[in-house]
VEXDREN-2710 file (C-alpha; in Angstrom, 1 decimal):
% VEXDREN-2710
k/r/px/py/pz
1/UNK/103.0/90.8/119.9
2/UNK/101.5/89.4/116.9
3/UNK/104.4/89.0/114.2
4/UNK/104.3/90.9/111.6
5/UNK/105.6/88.8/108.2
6/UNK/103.4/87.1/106.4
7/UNK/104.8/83.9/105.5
8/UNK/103.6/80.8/106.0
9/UNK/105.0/78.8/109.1
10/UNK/105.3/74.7/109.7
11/UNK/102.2/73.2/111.1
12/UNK/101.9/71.8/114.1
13/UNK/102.3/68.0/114.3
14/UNK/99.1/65.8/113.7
15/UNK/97.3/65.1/116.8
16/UNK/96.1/61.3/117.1
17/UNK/92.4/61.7/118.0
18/UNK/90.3/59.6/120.0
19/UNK/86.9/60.3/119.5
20/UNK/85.3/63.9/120.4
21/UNK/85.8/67.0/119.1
22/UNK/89.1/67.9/117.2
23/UNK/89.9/70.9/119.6
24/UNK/90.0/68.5/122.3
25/UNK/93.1/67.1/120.6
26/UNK/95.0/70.4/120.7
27/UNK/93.8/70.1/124.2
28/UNK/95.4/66.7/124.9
29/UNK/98.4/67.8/122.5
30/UNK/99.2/71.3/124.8
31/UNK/97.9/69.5/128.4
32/UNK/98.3/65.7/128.2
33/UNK/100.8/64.2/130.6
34/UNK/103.0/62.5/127.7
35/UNK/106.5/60.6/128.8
36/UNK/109.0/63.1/127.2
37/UNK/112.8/62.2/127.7
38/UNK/113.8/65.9/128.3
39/UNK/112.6/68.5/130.6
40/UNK/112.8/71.4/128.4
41/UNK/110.1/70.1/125.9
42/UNK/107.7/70.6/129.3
43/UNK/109.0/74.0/129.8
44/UNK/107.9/74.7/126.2
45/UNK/104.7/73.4/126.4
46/UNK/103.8/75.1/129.4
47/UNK/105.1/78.3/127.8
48/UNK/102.7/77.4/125.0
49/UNK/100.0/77.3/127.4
50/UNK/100.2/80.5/129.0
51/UNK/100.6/82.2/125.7
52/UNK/97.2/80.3/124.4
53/UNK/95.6/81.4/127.6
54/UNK/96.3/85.0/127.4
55/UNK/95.6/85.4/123.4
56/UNK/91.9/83.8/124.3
57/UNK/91.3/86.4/126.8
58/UNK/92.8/89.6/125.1
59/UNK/89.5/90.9/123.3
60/UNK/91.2/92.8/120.5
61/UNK/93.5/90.1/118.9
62/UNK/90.5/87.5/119.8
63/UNK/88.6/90.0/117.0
64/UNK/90.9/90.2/115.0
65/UNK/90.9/85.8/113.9
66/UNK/87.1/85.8/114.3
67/UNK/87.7/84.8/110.4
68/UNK/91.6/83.8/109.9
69/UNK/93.8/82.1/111.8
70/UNK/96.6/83.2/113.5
71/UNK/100.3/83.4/114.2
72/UNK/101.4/84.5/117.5
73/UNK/105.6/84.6/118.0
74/UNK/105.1/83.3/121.7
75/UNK/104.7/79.2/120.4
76/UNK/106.6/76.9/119.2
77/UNK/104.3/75.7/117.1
78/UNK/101.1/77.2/114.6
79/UNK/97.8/77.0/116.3
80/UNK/94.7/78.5/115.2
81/UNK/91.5/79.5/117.0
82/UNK/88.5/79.0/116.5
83/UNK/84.9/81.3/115.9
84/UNK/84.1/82.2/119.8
85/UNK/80.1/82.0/120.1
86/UNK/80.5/83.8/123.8
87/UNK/83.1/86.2/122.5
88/UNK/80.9/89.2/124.0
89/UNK/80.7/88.0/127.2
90/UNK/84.5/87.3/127.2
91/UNK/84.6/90.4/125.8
92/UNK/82.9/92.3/128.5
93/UNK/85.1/90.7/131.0
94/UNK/88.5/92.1/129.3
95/UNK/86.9/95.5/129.6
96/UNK/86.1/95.3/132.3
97/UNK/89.6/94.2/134.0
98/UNK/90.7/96.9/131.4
99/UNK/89.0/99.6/133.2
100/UNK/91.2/98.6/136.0
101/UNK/94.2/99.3/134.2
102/UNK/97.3/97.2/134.1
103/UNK/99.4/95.4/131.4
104/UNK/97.5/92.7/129.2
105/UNK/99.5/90.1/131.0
106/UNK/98.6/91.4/134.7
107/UNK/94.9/91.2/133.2
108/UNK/95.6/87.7/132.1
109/UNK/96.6/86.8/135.8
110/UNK/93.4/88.5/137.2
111/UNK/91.5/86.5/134.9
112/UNK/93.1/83.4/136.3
113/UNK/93.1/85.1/140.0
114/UNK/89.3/85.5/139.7
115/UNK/88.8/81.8/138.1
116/UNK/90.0/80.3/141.6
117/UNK/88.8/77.1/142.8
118/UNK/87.4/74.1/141.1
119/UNK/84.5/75.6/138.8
120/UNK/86.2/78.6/138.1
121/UNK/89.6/76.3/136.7
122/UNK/86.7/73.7/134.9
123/UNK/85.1/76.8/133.4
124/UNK/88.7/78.6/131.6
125/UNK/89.6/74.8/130.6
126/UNK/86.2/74.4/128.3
127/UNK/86.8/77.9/127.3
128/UNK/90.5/77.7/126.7
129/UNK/89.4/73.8/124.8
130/UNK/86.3/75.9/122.5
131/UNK/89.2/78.7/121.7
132/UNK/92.2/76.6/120.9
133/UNK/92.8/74.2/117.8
134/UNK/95.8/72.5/116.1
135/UNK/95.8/73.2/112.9
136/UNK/95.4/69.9/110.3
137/UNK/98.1/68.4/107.9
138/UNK/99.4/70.9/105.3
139/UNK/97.4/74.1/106.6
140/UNK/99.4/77.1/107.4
141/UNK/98.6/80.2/110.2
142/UNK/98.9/83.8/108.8
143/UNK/97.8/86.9/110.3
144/UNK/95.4/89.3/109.1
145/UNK/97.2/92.5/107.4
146/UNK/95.7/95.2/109.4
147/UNK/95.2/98.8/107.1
148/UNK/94.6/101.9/108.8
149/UNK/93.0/104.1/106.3
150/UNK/92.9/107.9/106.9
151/UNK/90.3/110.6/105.1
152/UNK/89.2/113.9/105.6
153/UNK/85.5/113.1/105.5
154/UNK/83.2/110.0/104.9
155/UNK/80.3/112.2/103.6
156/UNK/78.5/110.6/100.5
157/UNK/77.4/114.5/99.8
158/UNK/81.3/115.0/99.8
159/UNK/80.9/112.8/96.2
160/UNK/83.6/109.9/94.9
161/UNK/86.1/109.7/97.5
162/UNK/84.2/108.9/100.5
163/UNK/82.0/106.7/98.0
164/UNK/85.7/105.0/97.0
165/UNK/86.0/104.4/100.6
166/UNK/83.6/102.9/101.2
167/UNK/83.7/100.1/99.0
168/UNK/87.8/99.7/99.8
169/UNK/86.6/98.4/103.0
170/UNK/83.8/96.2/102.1
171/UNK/86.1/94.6/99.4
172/UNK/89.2/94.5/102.1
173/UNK/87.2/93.0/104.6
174/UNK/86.2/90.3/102.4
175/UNK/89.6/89.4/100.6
176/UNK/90.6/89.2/104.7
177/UNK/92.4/92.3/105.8
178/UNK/91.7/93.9/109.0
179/UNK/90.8/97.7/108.2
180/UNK/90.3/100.1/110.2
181/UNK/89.2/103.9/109.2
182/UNK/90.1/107.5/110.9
183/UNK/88.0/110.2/110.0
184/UNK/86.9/113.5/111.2
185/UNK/83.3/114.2/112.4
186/UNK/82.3/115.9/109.6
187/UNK/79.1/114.4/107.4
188/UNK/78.5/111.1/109.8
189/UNK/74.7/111.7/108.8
190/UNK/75.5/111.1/105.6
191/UNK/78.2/108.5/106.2
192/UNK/77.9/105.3/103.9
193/UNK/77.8/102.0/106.2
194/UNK/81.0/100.3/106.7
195/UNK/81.6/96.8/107.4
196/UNK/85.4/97.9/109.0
197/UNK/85.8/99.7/112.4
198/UNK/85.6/103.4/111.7
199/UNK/87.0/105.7/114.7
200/UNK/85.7/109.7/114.1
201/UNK/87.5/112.6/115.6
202/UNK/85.2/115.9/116.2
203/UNK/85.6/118.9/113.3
204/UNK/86.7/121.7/114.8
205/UNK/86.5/123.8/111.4
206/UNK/85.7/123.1/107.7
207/UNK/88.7/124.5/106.0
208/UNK/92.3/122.2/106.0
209/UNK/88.9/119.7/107.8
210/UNK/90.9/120.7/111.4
211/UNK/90.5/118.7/113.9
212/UNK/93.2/118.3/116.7
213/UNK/91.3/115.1/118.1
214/UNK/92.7/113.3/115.9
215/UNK/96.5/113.4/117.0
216/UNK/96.1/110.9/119.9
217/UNK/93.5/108.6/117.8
218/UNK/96.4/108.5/114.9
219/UNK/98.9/107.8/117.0
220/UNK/97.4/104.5/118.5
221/UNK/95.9/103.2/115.6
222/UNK/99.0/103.8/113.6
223/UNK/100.9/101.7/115.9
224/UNK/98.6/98.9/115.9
225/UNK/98.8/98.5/111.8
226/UNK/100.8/97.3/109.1
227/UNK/100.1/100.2/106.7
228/UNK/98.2/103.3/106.4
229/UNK/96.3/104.5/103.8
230/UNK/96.4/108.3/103.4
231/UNK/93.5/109.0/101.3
232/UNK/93.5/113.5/99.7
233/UNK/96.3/115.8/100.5
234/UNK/96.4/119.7/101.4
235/UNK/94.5/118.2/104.5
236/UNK/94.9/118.8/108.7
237/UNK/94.5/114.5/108.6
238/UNK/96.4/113.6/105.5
239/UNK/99.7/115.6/106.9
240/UNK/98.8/114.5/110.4
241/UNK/99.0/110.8/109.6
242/UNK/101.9/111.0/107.6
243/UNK/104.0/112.9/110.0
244/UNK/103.1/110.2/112.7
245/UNK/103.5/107.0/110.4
246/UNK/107.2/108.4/109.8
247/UNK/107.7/109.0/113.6
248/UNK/106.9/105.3/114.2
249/UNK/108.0/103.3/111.4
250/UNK/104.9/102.6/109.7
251/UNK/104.6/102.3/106.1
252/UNK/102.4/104.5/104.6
253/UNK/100.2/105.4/101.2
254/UNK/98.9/108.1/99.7
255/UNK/96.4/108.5/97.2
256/UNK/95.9/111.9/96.0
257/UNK/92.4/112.3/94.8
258/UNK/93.4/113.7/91.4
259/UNK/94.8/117.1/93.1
260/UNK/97.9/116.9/91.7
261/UNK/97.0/117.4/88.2
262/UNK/96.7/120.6/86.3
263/UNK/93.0/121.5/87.1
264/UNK/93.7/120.7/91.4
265/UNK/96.6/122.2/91.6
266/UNK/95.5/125.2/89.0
267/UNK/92.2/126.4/90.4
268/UNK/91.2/127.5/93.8
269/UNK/93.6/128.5/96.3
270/UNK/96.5/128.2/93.9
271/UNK/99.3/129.7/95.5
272/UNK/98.7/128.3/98.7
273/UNK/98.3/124.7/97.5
274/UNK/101.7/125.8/95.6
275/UNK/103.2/126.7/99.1
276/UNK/101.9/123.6/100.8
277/UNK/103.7/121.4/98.6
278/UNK/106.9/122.8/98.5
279/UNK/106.7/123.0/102.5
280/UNK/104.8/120.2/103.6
281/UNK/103.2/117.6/101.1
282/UNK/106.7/117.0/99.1
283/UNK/108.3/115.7/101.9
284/UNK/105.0/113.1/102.8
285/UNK/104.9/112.3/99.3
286/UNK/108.6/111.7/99.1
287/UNK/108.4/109.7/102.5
288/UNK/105.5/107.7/101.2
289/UNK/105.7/103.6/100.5
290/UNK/103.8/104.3/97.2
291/UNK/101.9/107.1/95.8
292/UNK/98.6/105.5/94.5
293/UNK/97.0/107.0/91.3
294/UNK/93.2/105.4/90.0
295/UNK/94.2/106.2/86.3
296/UNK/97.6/106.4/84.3
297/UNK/96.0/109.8/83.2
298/UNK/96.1/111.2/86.2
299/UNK/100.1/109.7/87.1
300/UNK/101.4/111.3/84.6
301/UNK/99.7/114.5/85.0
302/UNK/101.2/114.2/88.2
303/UNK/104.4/113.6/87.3
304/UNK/104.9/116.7/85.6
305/UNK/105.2/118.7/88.8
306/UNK/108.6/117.4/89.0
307/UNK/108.0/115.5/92.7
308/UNK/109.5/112.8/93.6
309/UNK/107.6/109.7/94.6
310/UNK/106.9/105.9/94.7
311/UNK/103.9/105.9/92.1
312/UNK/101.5/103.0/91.3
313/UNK/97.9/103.0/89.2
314/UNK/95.5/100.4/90.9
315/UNK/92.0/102.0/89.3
316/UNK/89.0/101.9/91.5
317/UNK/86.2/99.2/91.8
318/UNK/82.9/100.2/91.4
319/UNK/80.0/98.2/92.7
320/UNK/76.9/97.8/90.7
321/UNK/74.1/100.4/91.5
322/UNK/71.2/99.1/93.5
323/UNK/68.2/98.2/91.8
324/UNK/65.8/98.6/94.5
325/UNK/63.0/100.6/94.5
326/UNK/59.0/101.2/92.8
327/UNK/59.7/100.7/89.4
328/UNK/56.5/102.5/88.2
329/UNK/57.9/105.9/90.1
330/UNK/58.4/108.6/87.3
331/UNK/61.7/110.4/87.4
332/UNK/60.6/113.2/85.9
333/UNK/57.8/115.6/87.2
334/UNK/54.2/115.1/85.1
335/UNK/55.2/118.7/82.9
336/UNK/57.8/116.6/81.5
337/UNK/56.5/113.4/81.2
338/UNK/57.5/111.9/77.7
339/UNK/60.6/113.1/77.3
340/UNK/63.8/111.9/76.8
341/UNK/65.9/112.0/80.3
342/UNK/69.8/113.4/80.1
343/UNK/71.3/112.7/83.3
344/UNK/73.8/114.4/84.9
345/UNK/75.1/113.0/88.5
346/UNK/78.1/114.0/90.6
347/UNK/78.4/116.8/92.9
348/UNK/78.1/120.7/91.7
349/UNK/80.9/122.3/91.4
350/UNK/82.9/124.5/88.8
351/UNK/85.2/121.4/88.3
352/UNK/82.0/119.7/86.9
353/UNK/81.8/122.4/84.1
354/UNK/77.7/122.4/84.4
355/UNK/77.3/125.8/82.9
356/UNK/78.6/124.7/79.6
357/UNK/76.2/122.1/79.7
358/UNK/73.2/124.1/80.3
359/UNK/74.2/126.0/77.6
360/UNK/74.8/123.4/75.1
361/UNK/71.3/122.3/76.2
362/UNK/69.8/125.9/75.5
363/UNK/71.3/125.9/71.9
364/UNK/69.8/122.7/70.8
365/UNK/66.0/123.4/69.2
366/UNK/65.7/119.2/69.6
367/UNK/66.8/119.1/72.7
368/UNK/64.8/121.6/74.0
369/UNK/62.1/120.3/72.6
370/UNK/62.2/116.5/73.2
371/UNK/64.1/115.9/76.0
372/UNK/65.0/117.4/80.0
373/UNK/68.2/118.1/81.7
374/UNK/68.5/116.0/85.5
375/UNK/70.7/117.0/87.5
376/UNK/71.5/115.1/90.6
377/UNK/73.9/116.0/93.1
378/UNK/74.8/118.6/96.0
379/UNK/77.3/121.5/96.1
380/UNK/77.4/125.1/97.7
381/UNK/74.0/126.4/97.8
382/UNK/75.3/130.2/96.6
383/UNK/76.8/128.3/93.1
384/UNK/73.6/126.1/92.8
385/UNK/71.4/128.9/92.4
386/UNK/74.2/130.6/89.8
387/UNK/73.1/127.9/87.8
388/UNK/69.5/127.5/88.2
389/UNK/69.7/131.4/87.0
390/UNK/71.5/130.7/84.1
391/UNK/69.0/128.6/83.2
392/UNK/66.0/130.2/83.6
393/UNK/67.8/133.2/81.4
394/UNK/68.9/130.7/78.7
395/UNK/65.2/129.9/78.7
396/UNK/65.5/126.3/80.1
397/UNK/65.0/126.7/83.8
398/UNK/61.6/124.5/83.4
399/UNK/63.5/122.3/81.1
400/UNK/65.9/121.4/83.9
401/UNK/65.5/119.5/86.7
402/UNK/67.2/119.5/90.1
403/UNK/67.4/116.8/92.1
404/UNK/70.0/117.3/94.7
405/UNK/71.8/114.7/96.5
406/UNK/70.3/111.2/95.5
407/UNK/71.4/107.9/97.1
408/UNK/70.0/104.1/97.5
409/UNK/66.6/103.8/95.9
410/UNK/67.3/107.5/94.2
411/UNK/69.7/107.1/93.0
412/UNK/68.5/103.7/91.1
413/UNK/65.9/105.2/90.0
414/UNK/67.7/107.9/88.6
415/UNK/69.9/105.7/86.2
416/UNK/67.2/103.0/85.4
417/UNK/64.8/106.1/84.2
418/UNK/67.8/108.3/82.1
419/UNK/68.4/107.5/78.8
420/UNK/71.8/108.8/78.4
421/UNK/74.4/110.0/80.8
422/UNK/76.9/112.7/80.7
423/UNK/79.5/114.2/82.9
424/UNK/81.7/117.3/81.0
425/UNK/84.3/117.6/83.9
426/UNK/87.3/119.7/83.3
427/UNK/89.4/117.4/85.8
428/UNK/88.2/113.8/87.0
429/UNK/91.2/111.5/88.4
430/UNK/88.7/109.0/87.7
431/UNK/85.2/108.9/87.2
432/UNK/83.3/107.0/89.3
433/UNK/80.2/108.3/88.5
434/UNK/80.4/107.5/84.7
435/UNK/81.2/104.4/85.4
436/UNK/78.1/103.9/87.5
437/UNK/75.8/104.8/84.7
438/UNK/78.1/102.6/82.4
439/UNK/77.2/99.5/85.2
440/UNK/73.5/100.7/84.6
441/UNK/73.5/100.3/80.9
442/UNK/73.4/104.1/80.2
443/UNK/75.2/105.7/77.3
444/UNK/77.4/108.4/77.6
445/UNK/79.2/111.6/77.3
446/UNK/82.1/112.0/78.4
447/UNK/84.9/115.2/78.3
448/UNK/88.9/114.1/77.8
449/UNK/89.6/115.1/81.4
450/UNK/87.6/112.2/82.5
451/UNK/89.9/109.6/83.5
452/UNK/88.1/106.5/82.7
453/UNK/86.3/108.3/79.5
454/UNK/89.6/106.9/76.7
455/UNK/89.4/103.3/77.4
456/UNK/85.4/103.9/77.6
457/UNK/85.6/105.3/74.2
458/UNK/87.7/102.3/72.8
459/UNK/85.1/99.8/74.0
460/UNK/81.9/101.5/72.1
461/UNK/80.4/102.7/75.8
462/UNK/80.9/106.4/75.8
463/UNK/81.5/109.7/73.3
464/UNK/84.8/112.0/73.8
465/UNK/84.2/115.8/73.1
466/UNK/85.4/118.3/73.9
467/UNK/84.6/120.5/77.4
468/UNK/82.5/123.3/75.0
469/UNK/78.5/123.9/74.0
470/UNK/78.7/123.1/70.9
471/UNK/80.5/119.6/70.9
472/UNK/78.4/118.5/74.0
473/UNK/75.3/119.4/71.7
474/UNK/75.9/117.8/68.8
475/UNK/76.7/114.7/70.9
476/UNK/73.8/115.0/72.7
477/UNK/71.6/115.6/69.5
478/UNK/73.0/112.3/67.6
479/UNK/72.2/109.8/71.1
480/UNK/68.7/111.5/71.4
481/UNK/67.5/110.8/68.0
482/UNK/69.4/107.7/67.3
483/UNK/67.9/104.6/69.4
484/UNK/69.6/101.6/68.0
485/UNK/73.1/103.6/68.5
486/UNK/71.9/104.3/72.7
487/UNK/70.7/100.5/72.4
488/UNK/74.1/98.8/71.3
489/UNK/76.2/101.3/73.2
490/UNK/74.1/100.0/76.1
491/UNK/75.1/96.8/75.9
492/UNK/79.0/97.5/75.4
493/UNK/79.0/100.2/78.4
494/UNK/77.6/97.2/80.7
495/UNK/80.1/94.1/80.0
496/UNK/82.9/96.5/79.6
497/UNK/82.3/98.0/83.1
498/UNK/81.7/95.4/85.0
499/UNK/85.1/93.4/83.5
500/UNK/87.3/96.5/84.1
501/UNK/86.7/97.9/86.9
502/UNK/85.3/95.0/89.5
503/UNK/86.1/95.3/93.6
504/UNK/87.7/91.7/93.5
505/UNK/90.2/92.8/91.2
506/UNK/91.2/96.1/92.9
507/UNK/91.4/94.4/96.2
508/UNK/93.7/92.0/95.2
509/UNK/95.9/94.5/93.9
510/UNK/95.6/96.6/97.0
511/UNK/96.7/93.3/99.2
512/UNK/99.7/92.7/97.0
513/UNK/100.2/96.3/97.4
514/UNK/100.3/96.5/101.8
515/UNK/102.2/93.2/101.4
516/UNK/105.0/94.2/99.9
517/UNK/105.5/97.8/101.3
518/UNK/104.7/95.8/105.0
519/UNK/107.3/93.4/103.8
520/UNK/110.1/96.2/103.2
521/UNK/109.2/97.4/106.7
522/UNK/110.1/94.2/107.9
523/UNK/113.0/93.7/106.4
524/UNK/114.0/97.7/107.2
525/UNK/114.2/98.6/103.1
END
């Protein structure tokens, strides 16, 4: 198979050309009848041949260098190949012997088998001649680093992780890498597009996301990667794909999702996300390549559990928000036209601590008075209308208004419309949604268990209080009535956001990252 070390390998020899196309030359160079002294250097080249031949017609690894070229152990020499305009129909025809069954090579010989007689031969030779290059002077073949990345879900409803995701790939895919994403069945309505191959498994039920499906899907795809990416833990997928990566040699890395810090491993089903640990998710986190944190805030809260593990903080790239979308559309219903907009966005949940802001928000005469409460996001319908109550008891509830899950055009309208932002999360590993408004030019409000909310603070873009009414409100009190301090931390919140947390850089620190652990399994550290 395809090796798996990165380096760079000797190029082939220049090809003297003579007229026509340049992949006519690797054509002469692999088939022309040259005078060679020895018959070995015939043997070789024929070897090279065959190898070229069955690498054109094997659709998966033809795929896989529709954008880099390639280094396949079989030659004796670095070839590339080039971008296949017919590659569907080729395509179709490995299937189709596929269906038959049979090793790739016995497919390769009933490719040949079928291509019998003259046209058949003429036709594989301009195929084999479009496919086939030698590279130029000084250029070097690599392979593409495949990633396997494994999560739970890939519902946007399901809030920052499957939104994380989802830009991983994009920014993979462009820096080269060849990523590939299990997931189970759960939320594919409301699954963001992906520019990687995503394979889905069917949900058998919601809690531990079970779905046994996904043991022969994991299996193959592990095997045909350098390195998976375990994205959550206390998960039927996460422990899955570890177990399997260890049975087969395969590096792997995990990224928590913040619920090893106080508040994840603290609140909801304590003592059995106590129990899973010391059973099951110390030994994957021991086994793990590295153990990826998005903050140092949320390492070292990590690290005071007292597990061992390979840790290292690589935070997240956000993308900008779209900006699509009517710009005369009003946010806010007409009963509330004029007022100032404070926006809350991320999903509902206790984590999110929204019934201290609603309170803070009933205590304020000014804000009551000159500004509304958005809140935008989607949790369980029994603790959204816990809070809509609270509201309408603190007085508010026409005050406040609910948006539930917003995405695309919403969503950009949403931040272009708000005035400030604010997110008083008890826990946040990261933050992705404060950063978001930060990309939008919103200022905000942030609570110390936001990851991202210190280094927002030192850069002029954001407010630190503490998770309680009557901080939020006197935070929220000086940014309403204060327009040239919303105006200048608007500006700050904007460059500092997009310089610290861009895609480019995270997915060059994620590529360093799979090389070196796929290096160490290579070398069997």
């Amino acid at each position: 198979m395809v090796g798996r070390d990165l380096a760079a390998v000797h190029a082939a020899p220049a090809v003297p050309r003579q007229g026509g196309d340049q992949r006519h030359a690797a054509h002469q160079y692999l088939h022309g009848r040259r005078r060679r002294g020895k018959s070995e250097h015939i043997d070789q080249h024929r070897r090279d041949r065959r190898e070229l031949y069955r690498l054109r017609y094997v659709s998966d690894d033809a795929g896989a260098v529709l954008a880099r070229q390639l280094l396949w152990r079989g030659l004796s020499q670095a070839h590339c190949l080039a971008r296949r305009e017919s590659a569907a129909r080729h395509g179709d025809r490995d299937r189709d012997s596929a269906r038959r069954g049979g090793s790739r090579g016995e497919r390769h010989q009933d490719l040949r088998r079928r291509g019998g007689g003259a046209a058949g031969r003429l036709d594989i030779r301009r195929s084999y001649r479009a496919a086939c290059g030698a590279l130029a002077e000084g250029q070097v073949a690599v392979r593409r680093l495949g990633v396997l990345h494994v999560i739970p879900s890939v519902s946007l409803r399901e809030g920052g992780p499957a939104r994380a995701l989802a830009t991983m790939e994009r920014a993979l895919d462009e820096a080269g890498v060849r990523v590939t994403t299990v997931a189970t069945s759960h939320g594919l309505g409301d699954a963001a597009p992906a520019r990687a191959r995503r394979i889905y498994s069917k949900l058998w039920a919601s809690p531990y996301k079970f779905a046994p499906g996904l043991a022969p899907t994991l299996a193959a795809a592990i095997r045909s990667h350098d390195v998976v990416h375990i994205h959550a833990l206390f998960s039927f997928s996460s422990t899955l794909a570890a177990w399997i990566a260890r049975l087969y040699g395969v590096p792997y890395v995990v990224r928590p999702l913040g619920v090893l810090n106080a508040w994840g491993v603290g609140e909801r089903r304590a003592r059995l996300k106590r129990l899973s640990i010391a059973l099951v998710e110390r030994s994957n986190l021991r086994a793990a390549a590295a153990v990826h944190f998005t903050s140092e805030q949320e390492k070292e809260e990590a690290e005071r559990l007292g597990l061992a593990f390979r840790s290292v903080v690589i935070p997240l790239g956000v993308e900008a928000p779209e900006q699509s979308g009517d710009a005369t559309r009003q946010l806010l219903p007409a009963a509330l036209a004029g007022r100032m907009a404070i926006l809350f966005l991320s999903r509902v949940s206790p984590k999110k601590n929204l019934e201290t802001l609603i309170d803070a928000f009933a205590l304020s005469p000014v804000l009551r008075k000159s500004a509304a409460l958005v809140v935008a996001g989607e949790g369980e319908a029994d603790y959204v209308e816990r809070l809509r109550a609270r509201a309408r008891v603190a007085g508010v509830g026409e005050a406040v208004c609910w948006l539930g899950h917003v995405d695309g055009a919403q969503k950009a309208l949403a931040l272009r419309s708000a005035d400030v932002f604010v997110l008083p999360s008890f826990s946040e590993n990261f933050g992705i949604a404060a950063v978001e408004a930060m990309q939008a030019g919103l200022p905000c409000v942030l609570t110390p268990g936001v990851a991202v909310a210190a280094s927002a603070e030192g850069a002029g873009a954001a407010i630190i209080v503490e998770p309680e009414a009557t901080a939020l409100r006197v935070a929220l009190e000086r940014l309403i009535g204060d327009g040239e301090a919303r105006r200048r931390m608007s500006v700050r919140a904007r460059e500092f956001s997009h310089e610290a947390w861009s895609t480019e850089t995270m997915a060059a620190r994620l590529v360093d990252l799979y090389e070196t652990v796929a290096r160490g399994r290579s070398s069997g550290e």
